[in-house]
ROMI-547306 format. One record per atom (N, C-alpha, C): x, y, z; residue in three letters. Coordinates in steps of 0.1 Angstrom, whole numbers, plus 5000, padded with zeros to 4 digits. Layout:
<sites>
XYZala;...
</sites>
This chain:
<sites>
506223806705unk;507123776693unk;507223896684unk;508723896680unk;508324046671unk;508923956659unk;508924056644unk;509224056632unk;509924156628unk;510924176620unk;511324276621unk;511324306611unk;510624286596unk;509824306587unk;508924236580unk;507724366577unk;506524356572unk;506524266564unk;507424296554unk;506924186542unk;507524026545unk;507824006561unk;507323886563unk;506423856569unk;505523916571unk;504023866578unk;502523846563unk;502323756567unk;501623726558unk;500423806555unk;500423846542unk;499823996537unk;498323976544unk;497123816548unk;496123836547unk;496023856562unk;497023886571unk;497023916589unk;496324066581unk;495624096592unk;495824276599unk;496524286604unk;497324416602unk;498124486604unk;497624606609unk;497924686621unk;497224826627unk;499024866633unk;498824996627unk;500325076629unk;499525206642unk;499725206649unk;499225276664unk;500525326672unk;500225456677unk;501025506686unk;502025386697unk;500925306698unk;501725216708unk;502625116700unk;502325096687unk;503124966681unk;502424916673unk;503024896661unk;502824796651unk;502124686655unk;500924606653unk;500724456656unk;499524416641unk;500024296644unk;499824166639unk;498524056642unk;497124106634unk;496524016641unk;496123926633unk;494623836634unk;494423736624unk;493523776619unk;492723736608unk;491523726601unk;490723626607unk;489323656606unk;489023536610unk;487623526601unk;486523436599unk;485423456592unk;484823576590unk;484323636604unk;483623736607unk;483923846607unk;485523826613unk;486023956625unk;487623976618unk;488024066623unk;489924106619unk;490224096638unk;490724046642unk;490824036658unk;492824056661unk;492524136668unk;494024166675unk;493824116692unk;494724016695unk;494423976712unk;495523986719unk;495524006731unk;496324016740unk;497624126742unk;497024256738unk;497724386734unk;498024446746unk;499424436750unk;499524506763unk;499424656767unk;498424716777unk;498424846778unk;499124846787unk;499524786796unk;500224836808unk;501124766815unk;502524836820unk;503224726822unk;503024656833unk;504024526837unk;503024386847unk;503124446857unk;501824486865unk;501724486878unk;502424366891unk;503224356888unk;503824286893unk;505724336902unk;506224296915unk;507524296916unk;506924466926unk;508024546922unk;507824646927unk;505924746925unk;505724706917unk;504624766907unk;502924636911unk;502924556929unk;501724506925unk;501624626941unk;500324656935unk;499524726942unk;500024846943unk;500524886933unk;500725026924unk;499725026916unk;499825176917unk;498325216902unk;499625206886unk;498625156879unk;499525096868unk;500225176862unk;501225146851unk;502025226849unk;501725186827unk;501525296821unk;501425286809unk;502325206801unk;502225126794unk;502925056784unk;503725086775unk;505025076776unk;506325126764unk;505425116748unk;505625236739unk;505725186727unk;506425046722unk;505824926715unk;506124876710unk;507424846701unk;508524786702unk;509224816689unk;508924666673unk;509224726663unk;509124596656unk;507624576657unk;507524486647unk;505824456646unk;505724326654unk;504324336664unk;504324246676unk;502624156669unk;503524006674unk;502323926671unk;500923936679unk;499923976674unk;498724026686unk;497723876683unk;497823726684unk;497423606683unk;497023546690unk;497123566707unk;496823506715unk;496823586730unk;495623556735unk;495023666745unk;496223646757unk;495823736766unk;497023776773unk;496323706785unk;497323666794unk;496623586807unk;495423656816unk;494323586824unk;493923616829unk;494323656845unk;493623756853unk;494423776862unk;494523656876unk;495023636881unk;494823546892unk;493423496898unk;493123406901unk;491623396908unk;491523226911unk;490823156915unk;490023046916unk;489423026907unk;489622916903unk;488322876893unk;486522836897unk;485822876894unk;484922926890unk;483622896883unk;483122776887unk;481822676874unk;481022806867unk;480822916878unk;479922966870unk;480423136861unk;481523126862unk;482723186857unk;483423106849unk;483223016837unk;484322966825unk;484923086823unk;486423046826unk;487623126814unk;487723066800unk;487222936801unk;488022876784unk;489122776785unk;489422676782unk;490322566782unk;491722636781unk;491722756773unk;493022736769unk;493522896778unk;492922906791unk;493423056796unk;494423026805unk;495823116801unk;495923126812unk;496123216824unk;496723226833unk;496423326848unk;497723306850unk;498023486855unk;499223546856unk;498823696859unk;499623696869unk;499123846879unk;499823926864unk;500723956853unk;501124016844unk;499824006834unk;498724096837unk;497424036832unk;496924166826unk;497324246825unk;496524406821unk;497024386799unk;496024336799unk;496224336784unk;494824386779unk;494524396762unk;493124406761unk;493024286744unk;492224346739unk;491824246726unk;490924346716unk;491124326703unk;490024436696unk;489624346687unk;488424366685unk;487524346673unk;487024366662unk;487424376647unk;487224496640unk;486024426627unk;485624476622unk;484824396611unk;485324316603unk;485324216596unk;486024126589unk;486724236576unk;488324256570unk;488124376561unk;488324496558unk;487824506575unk;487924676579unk;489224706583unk;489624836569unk;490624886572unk;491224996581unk;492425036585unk;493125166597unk;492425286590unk;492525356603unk;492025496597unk;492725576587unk;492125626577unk;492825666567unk;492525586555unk;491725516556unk;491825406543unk;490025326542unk;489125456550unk;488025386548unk;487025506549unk;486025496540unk;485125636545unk;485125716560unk;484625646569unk;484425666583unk;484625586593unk;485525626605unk;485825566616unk;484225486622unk;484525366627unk;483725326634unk;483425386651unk;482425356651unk;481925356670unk;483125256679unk;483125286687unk;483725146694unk;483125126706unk;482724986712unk;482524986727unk;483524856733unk;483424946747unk;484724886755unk;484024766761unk;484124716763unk;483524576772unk;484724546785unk;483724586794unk;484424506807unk;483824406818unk;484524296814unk;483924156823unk;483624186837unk;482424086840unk;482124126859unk;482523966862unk;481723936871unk;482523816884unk;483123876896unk;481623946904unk;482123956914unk;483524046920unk;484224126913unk;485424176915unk;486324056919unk;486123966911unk;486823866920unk;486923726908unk;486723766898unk;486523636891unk;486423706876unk;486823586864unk;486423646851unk;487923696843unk;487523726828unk;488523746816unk;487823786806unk;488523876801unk;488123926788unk;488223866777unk;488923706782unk;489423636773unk;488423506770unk;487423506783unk;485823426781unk;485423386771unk;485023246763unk;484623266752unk;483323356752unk;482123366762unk;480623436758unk;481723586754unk;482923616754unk;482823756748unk;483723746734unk;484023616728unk;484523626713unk;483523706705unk;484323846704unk;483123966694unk;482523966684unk;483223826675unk;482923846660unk;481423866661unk;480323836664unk;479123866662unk;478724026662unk;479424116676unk;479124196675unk;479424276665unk;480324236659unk;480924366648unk;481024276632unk;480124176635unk;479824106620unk;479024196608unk;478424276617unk;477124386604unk;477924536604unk;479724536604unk;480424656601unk;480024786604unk;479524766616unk;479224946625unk;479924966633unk;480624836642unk;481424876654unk;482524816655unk;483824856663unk;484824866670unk;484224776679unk;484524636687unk;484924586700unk;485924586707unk;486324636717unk;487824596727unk;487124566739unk;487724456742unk;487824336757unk;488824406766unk;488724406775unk;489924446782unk;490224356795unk;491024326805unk;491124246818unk;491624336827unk;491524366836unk;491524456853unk;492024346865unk;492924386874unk;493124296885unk;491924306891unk;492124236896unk;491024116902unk;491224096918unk;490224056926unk;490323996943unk;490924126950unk;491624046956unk;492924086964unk;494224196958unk;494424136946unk;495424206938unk;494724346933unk;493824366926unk;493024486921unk;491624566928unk;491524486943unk;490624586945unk;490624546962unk;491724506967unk;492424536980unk;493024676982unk;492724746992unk;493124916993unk;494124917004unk;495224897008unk;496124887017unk;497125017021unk;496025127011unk;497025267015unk;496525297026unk;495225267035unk;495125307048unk;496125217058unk;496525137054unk;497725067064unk;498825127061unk;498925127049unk;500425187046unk;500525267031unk;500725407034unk;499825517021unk;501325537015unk;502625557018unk;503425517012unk;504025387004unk;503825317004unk;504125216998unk;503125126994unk;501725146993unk;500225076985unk;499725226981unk;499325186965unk;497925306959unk;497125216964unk;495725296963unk;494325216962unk;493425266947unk;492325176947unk;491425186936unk;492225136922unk;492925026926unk;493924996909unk;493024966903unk;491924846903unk;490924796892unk;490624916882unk;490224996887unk;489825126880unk;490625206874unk;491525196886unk;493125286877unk;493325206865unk;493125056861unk;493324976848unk;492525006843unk;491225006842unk;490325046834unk;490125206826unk;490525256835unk;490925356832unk;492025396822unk;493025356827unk;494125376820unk;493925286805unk;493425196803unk;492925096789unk;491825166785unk;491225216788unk;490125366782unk;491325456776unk;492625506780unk;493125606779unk;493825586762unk;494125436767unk;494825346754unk;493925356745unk;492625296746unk;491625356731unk;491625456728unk;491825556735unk;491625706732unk;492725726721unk;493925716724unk;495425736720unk;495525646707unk;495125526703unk;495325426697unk;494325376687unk;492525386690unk;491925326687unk;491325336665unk;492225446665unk;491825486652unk;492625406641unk;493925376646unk;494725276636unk;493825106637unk;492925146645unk;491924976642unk;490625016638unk;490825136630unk;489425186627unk;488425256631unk;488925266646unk;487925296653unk;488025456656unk;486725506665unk;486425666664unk;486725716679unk;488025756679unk;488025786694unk;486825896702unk;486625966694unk;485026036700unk;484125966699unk;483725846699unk;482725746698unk;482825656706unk;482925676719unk;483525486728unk;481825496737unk;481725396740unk;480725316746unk;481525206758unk;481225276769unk;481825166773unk;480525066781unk;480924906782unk;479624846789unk;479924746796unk;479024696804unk;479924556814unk;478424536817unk;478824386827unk;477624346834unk;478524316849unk;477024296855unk;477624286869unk;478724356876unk;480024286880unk;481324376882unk;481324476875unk;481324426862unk;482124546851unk;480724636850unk;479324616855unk;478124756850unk;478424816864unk;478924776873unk;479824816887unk;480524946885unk;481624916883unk;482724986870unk;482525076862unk;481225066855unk;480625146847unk;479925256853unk;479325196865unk;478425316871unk;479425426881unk;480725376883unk;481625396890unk;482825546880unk;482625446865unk;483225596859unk;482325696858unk;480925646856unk;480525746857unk;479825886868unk;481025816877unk;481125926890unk;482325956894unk;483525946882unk;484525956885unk;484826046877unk;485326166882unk;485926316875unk;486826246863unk;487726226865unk;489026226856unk;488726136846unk;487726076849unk;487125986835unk;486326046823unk;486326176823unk;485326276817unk;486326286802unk;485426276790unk;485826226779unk;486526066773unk;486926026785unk;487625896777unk;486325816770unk;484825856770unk;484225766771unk;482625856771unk;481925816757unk;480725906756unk;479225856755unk;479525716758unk;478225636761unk;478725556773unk;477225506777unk;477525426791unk;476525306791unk;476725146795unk;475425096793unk;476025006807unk;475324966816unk;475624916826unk;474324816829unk;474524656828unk;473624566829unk;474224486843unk;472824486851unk;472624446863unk;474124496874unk;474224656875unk;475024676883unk;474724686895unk;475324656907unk;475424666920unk;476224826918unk;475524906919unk;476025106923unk;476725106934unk;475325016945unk;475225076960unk;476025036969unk;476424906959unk;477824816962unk;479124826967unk;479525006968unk;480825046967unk;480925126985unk;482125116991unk;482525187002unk;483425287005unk;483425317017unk;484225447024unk;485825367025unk;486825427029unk;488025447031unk;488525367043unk;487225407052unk;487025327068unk;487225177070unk;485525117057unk;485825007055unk;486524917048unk;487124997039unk;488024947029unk;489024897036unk;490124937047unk;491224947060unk;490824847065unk;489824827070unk;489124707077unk;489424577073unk;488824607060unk;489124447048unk;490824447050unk;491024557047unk;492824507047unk;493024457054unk;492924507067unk;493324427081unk;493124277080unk;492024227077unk;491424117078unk;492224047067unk;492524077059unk;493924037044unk;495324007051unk;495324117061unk;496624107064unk;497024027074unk;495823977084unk;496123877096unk;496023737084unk;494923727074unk;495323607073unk;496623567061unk;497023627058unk;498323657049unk;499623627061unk;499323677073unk;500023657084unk;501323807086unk;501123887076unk;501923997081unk;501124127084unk;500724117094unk;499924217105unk;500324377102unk;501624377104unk;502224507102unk;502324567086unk;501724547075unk;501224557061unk;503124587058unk;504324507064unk;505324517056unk;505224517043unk;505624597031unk;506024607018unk;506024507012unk;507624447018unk;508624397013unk;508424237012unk;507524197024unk;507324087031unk;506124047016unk;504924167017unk;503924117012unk;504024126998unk;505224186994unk;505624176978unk;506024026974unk;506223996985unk;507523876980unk;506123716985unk;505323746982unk;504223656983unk;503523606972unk;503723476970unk;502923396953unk;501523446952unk;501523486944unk;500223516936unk;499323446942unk;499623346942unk;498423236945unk;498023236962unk;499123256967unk;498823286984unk;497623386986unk;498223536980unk;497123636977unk;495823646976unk;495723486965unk;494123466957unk;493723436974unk;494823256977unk;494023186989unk;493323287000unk;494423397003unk;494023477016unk;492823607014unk;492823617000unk;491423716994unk;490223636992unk;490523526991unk;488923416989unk;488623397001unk;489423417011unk;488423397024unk;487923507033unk;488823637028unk;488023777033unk;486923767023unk;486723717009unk;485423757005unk;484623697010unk;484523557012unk;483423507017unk;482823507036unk;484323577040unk;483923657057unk;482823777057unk;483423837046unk;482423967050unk;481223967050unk;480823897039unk;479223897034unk;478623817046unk;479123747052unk;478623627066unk;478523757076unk;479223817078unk;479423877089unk;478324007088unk;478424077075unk;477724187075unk;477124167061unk;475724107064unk;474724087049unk;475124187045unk;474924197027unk;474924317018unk;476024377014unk;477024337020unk;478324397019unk;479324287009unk;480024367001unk;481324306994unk;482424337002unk;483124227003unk;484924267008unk;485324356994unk;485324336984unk;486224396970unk;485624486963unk;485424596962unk;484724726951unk;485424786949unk;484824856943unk;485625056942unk;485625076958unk;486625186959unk;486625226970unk;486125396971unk;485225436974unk;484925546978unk;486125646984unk;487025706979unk;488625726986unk;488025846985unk;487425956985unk;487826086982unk;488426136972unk;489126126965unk;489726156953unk;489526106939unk;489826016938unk;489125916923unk;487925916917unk;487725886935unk;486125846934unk;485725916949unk;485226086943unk;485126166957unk;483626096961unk;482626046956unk;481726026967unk;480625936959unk;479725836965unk;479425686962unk;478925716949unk;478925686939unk;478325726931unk;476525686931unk;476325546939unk;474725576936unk;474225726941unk;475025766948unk;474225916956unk;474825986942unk;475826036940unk;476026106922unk;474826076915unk;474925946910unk;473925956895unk;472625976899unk;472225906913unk;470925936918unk;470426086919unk;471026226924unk;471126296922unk;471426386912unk;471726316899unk;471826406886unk;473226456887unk;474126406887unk;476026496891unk;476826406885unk;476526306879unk;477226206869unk;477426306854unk;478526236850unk;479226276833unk;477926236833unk;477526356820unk;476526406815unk;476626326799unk;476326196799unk;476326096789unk;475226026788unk;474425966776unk;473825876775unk;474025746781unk;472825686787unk;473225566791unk;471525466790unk;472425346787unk;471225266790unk;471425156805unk;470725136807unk;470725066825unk;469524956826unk;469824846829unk;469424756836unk;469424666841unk;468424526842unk;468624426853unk;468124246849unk;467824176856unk;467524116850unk;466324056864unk;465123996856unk;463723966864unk;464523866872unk;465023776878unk;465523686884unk;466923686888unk;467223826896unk;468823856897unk;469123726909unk;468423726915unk;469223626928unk;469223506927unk;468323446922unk;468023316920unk;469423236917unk;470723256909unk;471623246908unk;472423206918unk;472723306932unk;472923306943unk;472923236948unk;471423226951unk;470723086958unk;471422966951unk;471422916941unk;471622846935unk;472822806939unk;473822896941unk;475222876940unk;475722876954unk;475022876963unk;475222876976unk;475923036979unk;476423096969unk;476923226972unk;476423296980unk;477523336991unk;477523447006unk;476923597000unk;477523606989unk;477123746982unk;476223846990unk;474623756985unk;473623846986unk;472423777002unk;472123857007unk;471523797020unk;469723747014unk;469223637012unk;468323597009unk;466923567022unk;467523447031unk;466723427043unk;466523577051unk;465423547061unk;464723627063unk;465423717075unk;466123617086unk;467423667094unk;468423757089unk;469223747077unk;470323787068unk;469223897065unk;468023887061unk;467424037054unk;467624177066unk;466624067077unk;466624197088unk;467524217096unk;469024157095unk;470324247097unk;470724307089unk;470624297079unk;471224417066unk;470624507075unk;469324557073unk;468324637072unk;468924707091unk;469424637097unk;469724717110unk;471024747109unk;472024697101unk;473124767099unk;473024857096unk;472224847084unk;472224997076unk;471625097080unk;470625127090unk;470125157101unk;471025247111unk;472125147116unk;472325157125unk;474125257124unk;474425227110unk;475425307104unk;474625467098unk;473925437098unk;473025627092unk;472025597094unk;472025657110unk;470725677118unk;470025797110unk;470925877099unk;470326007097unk;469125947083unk;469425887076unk;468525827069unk;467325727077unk;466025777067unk;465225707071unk;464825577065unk;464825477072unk;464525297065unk;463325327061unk;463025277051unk;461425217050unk;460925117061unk;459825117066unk;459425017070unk;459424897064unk;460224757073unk;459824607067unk;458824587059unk;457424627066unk;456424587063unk;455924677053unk;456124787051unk;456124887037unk;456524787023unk;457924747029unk;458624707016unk;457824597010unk;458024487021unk;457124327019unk;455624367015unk;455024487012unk;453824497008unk;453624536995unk;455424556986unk;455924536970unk;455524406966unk;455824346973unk;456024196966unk;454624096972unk;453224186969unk;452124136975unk;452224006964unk;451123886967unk;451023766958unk;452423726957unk;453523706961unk;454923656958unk;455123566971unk;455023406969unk;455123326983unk;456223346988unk;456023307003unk;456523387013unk;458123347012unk;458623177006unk;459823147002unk;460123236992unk;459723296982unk;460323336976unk;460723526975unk;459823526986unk;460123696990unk;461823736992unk;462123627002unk;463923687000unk;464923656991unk;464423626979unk;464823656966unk;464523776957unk;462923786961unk;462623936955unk;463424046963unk;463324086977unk;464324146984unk;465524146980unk;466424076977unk;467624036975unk;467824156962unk;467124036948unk;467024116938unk;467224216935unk;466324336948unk;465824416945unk;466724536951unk;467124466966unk;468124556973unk;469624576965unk;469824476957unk;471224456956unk;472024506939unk;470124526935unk;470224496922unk;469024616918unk;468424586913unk;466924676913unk;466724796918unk;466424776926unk;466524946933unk;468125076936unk;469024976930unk;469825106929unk;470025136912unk;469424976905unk;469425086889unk;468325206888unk;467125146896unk;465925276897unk;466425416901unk;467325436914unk;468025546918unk;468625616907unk;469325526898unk;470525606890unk;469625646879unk;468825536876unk;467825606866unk;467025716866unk;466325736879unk;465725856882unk;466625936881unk;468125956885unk;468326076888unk;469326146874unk;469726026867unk;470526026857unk;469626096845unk;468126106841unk;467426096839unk;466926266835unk;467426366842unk;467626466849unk;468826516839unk;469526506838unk;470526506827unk;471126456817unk;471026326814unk;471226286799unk;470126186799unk;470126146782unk;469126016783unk;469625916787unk;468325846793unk;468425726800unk;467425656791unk;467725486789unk;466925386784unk;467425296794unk;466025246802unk;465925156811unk;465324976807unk;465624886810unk;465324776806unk;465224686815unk;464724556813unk;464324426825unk;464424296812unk;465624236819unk;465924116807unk;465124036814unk;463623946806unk;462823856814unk;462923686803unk;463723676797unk;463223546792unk;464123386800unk;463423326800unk;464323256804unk;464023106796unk;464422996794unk;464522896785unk;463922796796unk;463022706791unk;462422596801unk;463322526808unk;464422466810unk;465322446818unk;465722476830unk;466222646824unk;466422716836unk;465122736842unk;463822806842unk;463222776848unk;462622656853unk;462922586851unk;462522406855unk;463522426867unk;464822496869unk;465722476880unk;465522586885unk;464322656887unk;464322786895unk;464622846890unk;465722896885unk;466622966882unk;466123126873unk;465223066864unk;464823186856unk;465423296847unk;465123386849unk;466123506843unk;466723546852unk;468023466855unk;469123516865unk;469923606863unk;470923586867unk;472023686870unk;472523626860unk;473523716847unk;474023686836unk;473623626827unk;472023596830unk;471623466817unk;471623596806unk;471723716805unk;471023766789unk;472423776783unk;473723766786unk;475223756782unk;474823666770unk;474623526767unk;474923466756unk;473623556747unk;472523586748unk;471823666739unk;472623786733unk;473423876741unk;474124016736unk;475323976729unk;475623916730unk;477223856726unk;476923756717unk;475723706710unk;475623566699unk;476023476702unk;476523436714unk;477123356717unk;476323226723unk;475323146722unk;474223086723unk;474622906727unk;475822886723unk;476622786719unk;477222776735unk;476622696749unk;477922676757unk;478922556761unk;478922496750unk;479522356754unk;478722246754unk;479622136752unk;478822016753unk;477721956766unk;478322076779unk;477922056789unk;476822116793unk;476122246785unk;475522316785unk;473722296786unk;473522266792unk;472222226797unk;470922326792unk;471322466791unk;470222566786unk;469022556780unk;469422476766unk;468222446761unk;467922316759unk;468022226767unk;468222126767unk;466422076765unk;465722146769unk;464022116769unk;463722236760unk;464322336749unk;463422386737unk;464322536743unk;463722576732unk;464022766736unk;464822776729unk;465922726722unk;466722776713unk;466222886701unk;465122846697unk;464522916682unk;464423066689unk;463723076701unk;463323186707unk;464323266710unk;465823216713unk;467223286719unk;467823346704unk;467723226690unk;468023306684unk;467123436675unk;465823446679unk;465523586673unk;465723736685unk;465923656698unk;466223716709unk;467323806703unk;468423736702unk;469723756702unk;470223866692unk;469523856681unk;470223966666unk;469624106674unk;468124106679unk;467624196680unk;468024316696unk;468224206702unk;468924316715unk;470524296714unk;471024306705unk;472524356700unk;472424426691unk;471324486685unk;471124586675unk;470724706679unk;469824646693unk;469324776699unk;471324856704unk;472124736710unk;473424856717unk;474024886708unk;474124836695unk;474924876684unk;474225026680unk;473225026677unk;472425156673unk;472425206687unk;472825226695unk;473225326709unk;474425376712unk;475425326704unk;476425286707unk;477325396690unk;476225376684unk;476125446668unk;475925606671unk;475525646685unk;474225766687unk;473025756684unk;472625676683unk;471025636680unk;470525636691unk;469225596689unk;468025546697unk;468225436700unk;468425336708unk;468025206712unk;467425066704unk;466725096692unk;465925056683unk;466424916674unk;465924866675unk;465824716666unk;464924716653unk;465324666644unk;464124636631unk;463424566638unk;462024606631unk;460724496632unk;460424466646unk;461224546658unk;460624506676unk;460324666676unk;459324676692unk;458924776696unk;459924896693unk;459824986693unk;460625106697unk;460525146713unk;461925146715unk;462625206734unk;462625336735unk;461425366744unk;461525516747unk;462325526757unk;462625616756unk;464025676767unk;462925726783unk;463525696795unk;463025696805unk;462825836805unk;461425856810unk;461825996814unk;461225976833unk;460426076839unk;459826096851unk;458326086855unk;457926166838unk;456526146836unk;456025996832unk;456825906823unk;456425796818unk;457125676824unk;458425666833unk;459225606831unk;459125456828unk;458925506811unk;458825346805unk;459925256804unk;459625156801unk;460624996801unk;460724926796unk;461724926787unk;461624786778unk;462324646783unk;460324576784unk;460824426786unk;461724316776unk;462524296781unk;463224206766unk;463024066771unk;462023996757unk;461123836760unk;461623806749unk;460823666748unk;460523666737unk;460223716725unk;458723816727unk;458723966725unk;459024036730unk;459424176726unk;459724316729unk;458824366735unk;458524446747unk;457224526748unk;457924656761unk;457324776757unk;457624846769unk;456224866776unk;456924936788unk;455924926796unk;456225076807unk;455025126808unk;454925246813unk;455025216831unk;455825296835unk;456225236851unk;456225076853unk;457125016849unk;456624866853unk;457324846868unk;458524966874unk;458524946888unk;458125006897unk;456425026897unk;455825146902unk;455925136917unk;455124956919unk;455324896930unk;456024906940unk;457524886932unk;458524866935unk;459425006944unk;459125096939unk;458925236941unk;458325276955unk;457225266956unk;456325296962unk;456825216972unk;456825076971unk;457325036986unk;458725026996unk;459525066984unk;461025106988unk;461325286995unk;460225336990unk;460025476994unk;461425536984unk;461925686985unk;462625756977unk;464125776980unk;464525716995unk;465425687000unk;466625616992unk;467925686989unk;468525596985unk;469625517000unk;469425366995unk;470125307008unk;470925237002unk;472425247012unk;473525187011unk;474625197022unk;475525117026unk;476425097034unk;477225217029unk;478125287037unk;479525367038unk;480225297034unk;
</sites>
């Protein structure tokens, strides 16, 4: 919706006058929030499975009120979008967050920090438009800048079809969005206050994916001067080879074999999702450990895997903080998800694939490894494995080697609320999300604290969002009144546990180390 004068918008909206366009957002208690700001035009028509194309300046002042659709996908129990989302491959929008108040640059002592937030779900699920990521919390104590952003998704944003047909498909779009909505804060972020030499960008899962992924990507150099990546899959990403493969596999069951253009332009969104929900869940059956949907390792973008970059010390030379969560798999299990190989069969075919694809690397021995997880019953060993292969041992990689060149602050989210542990579950995969985001509240359906823990989530909560805010500031990691976070080094590499209490801890994955040996391992 446009206006085509100011002095009809009601004086108490924010107003941000930006290179790209005038917009219009709301006030709200906490926060000044601008949503659903287009960076890029719809990937859609001639333009899906094109690398995106930048967003017209705005004309007239544009209502920024309501988030912009999320991209195509399945719905998702363990992925809420929110009642009111909706889904539409015309999905590359973002959202900003400003302090309740906080006025454009030019009209306030000092630009704020800003951090980018990019949602995970698997490459394959999720919005920026989630309630666990409404920012007002984060930017309620006036230090920081939030922007949300959304990336295609599945099939549409991280299907690579330029090895079938390099004329008429780019590859790596997810990133080419992310990227390019990095480019937009750069260009824009100051008329919302914010400090374009100050960006943080951060995700979990997918999006700490993403994160570990710019930060092995040349052309990403400056958009972006912090890095914080929670419970990323690094190791998670492939060659060009396999990427082709997956197409193929998209393209028999889509039913046009020959990757016609024309044929596969002209196919509903929704066909797309149907025929990418079933290569995801083939591949992982077929070859433990592996995703159908990542970055694609192409040579160019992204010349080479990044866990071998950061592990190695050859990543942007940025601060970062990194890490995981004590109970990454359990989730998995839980969810019946193909994802991650748990049983004991699924373990020792990974382990011969990967083997058997780089004979030049040496495996650890089975029985080396399984002698990490001494005292851990024997059911529950292919969850520590899991954890550890999928999750664990490649933030250790990037840590060690990242570590070498900028600081690094390493962490292990361990609390979990009697509930979740009553259902196994523990400190899974994405439980520390509602602690970083204040977001503590999930519905009436919301089971969490259903047997206590609340009191404990909310002193949880102020304090490890203070630590990324003060990281995020240039600081140290640091919270009032909790431990102080030493930064990892080689000689100490300490760790902050985040509990209840705070505590670090000098090597706490010494074990873990020692039984994985120094090898970094991952699929092509």
């Amino acid at each position: 919706m446009f206006i085509e004068k100011e002095t009809q918008v009601n004086k108490s909206r924010p107003i941000a006058h930006a290179p790209a366009g005038s917009f219009v957002g709301s006030r709200e208690k906490l926060a000044s929030v601008w949503r659903g700001i287009r960076y890029a035009k719809p990937p859609t028509g001639e333009l899906r499975w094109r690398d995106p194309v930048a967003a017209s300046p705005a004309d007239g002042m544009v209502d920024a009120l309501v988030y912009g659709p999320a991209a195509p996908q399945l719905a998702n129990p363990a992925v809420p979008l929110g009642e009111d989302t909706r889904v539409d491959e015309d999905c590359l929008f973002l959202n900003v967050w400003a302090p309740s108040g906080h006025q454009a640059a030019g009209h306030q002592a000092e630009a704020l920090p800003v951090m980018v937030w990019i949602h995970g779900g698997a490459y394959t699920f999720g919005s920026a438009a989630q309630p666990m990521y409404h920012g007002a919390k984060f930017v309620s104590t006036g230090e920081v800048i939030v922007v949300t952003l959304n990336y295609r998704l599945g099939g549409l944003g991280f299907l690579d079809l330029s090895g079938v047909n390099s004329a008429e498909f780019d590859g790596n779009l997810a990133l080419k969005d992310v990227l390019l909505a990095l480019r937009w804060v750069r260009h824009n972020i100051a008329a919302f206050g914010g400090d374009p030499d100050r960006v943080t960008v951060f995700g979990e899962s997918a999006g700490g994916g993403l994160v570990t992924a710019l930060l092995a990507t040349p052309s990403a150099e400056g958009l972006f001067h912090r890095a914080i990546a929670q419970s990323s899959p690094a190791s998670s990403m492939y060659g060009a080879e396999r990427a082709t493969q997956v197409a193929k596999r998209f393209l028999a069951a889509v039913g046009v074999p020959d990757g016609d253009a024309e044929r596969l332009r002209a196919l509903a969104s929704e066909e797309v999702v149907q025929a990418a929900m079933s290569v995801y869940a083939q591949v992982p059956q077929e070859a433990p450990g592996t995703l159908a949907f990542a970055p694609v390792i192409d040579g160019t973008l992204l010349p080479e895997a990044p866990v071998k970059v950061l592990s190695e010390g050859r990543g942007l030379k940025v601060p970062l903080i990194i890490g995981t969560n004590r109970d990454e798999a359990s989730l998995f299990k839980f969810m019946k998800s193909p994802l991650i190989p748990i049983t004991d069969d699924r373990i020792m075919q990974m382990f011969g694939d990967m083997s058997a694809e780089a004979p030049e690397i040496e495996m650890p021995p089975i029985e080396q490894v399984r002698a990490a997880y001494e005292g851990v019953r024997h059911r529950a060993l292919g969850l520590g494995v899991a954890r550890d292969i999928g999750f664990r041992m490649p933030t250790l990689w990037v840590a060690e080697g990242h570590s070498r060149v900028a600081p690094v602050w390493l962490y292990r989210f361990d609390y979990s609320t009697p509930f979740l542990r009553l259902l196994g579950l523990g400190a899974t995969h994405a439980t520390e999300l509602p602690y970083l985001w204040g977001n503590l509240d999930g519905g009436p359906k919301d089971p969490t604290f259903k047997l206590g823990g609340r009191r404990v989530a909310q002193s949880i909560s102020p304090r490890m969002r203070a630590r990324w805010v003060a990281f995020a500031k240039g600081e140290a990691p640091n919270a009032p009144d909790a431990p102080a976070w030493a930064a990892y080094e080689l000689t100490s590499r300490s760790t902050l546990v985040i509990d209840a209490v705070d505590r670090c801890e000098p090597d706490l994955d010494g074990a873990l180390r020692e039984g994985w040996g120094d090898t970094v391992l991952s699929f092509s």
